[in-house]
Steps between C-alpha positions, in 0.01 A plus 500: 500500500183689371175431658215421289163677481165402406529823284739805413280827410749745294332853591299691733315682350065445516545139299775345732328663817193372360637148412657449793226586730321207331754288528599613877126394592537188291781385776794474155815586633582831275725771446490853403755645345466880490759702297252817559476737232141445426356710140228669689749684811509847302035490515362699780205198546394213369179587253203234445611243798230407619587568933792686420393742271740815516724309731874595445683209316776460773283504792244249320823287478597509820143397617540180300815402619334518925233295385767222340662559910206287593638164337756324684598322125544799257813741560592793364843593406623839323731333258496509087517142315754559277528214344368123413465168390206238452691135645301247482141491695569841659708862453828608641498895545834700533437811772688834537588405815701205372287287652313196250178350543293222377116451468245255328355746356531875417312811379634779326360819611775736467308801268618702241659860475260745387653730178364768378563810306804708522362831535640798756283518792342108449714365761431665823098532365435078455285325700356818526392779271649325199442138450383157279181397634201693550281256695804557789534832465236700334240532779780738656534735180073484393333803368822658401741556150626175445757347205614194397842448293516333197454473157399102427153308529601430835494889592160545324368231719638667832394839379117320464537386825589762693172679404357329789712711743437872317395686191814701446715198342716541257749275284841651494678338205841648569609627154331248300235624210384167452258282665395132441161410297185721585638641819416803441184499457446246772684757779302784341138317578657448849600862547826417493763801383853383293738703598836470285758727632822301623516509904792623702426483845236418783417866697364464851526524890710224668294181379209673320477569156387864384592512137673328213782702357554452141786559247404860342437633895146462511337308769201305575276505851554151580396302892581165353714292264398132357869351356585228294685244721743201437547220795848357551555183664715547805639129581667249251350232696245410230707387266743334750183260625348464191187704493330560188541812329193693431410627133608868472196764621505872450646560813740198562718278287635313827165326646445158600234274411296342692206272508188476737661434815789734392733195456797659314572181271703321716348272775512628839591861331259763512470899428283731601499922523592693245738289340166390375433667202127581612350836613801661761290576800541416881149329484625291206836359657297425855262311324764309289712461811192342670468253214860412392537388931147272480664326179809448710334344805300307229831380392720451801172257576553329238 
């Protein structure tokens, strides 16, 4: 017969670490289900954390699951939730082992699969030289030629911002003459080159980015990429509990909604991470992980 827990946290990654620290300290009987694969492995560090700044992903991980070792009530287990059901005051969760469990509450925590563009060389360069958020990544690649990918409003914007990081940006529109509005003019009072010419290929050392290759065998000096990214939900859990599904961003069709404690629509059913359509960033899912476990123990109190 399956036990029952105080809570079941699906993922851990920085929001289930984070959520069940919390909930470790706050004596709930809780636990972690860790299928690994966590977006953020292929980053050399962690960027803007505050007291793990730089830190590499796996071994900032592996901190937070020694600290958890200190609480006698939270375990650990390396085992996906594949499936799910809500019954009654509570959840029952299906486990790759075979194994089922049951909790009074649960929190969904299980990420989402970074995609981005299909372009030779991208792959073994993200995380790294080539990637979708500047405020992670662009202190490493300052004060040199930069680019961002894209054609849309939302490339304009990224192109904007990553003047904060160098001088030499440009917008590479990939084959496309046009561009929305006044953006133009806007990127030009930014010093901000368009540069048309369909891309091939991503030219570079290992992990760092020299050039962009384009179609007519010209190339561009290039030390970092800014991409257009998509986020795929990983687990079909949502649905299976319940949760309420997010309206559609420009990154993710597949969120879940939340409210202020991070209560998924469903009592005793909470989400927190990246499945959260908020900003995507290790500080963001600890701090949503810290406040979807308070709302639990607010909860289970209840």
């Amino acid at each position: 017969m399956a036990s029952e827990w105080d809570c079941v946290v699906v993922g851990g990654g920085a929001a289930g670490l984070s959520a069940a620290l919390v909930l470790g300290r706050a004596r709930q009987r809780t636990l972690l289900l860790d299928g690994g694969r966590q977006s953020n492995l292929a980053a050399e560090g962690i960027g803007g954390l505050l007291g793990s700044d730089h830190r590499p992903p796996a071994e900032f991980y592996a901190a937070g699951r020694a600290e958890l070792d200190a609480y006698p009530s939270v375990e650990i287990r390396e085992v996906e939730a594949l499936d799910g059901s809500a019954e009654g005051p509570g959840f029952a969760l299906e486990l790759g082992d075979g194994s089922e469990e049951r909790a009074r509450t649960a929190l969904l925590a299980t990420g989402m699969d970074y995609r981005y563009p299909d372009l030779l060389g991208a792959r073994e360069r993200w995380g790294h030289s080539v990637f979708h958020c500047p405020f992670c990544h662009g202190w490493e690649v300052r004060d040199q030629p930069l680019a961002v990918l894209g054609d849309d409003d939302a490339a304009v914007h990224r192109a904007l911002l990553l003047r904060n990081w160098g001088e030499s940006v440009a917008l590479l529109s990939n084959g496309a003459a046009e561009l929305p509005g006044d953006a133009r003019d806007r990127l030009a009072r930014a010093g901000v080159e368009v540069d048309e010419r369909p891309l091939v290929e991503l030219r570079g050392e290992g992990r760092e980015l020299s050039a962009i290759g384009f179609a007519d065998g010209s190339e561009r000096a290039c030390r970092g990429l800014l991409v257009p990214i998509t986020l795929e939900r990983r687990s079909p859990l949502p649905e299976r509990l319940g949760a309420r599904r997010a309206e559609p961003t420009l990154i993710s069709g597949e969120g879940v909604e939340v409210d202020a404690t991070q209560n998924a629509g469903v009592p005793g059913l909470f989400a927190a991470g990246d499945l959260v359509p908020k900003a995507p960033s290790v500080a963001a899912a600890v701090a949503s992980g810290s406040l979807a476990a308070a709302a639990i123990v607010h909860a289970l109190s209840e």
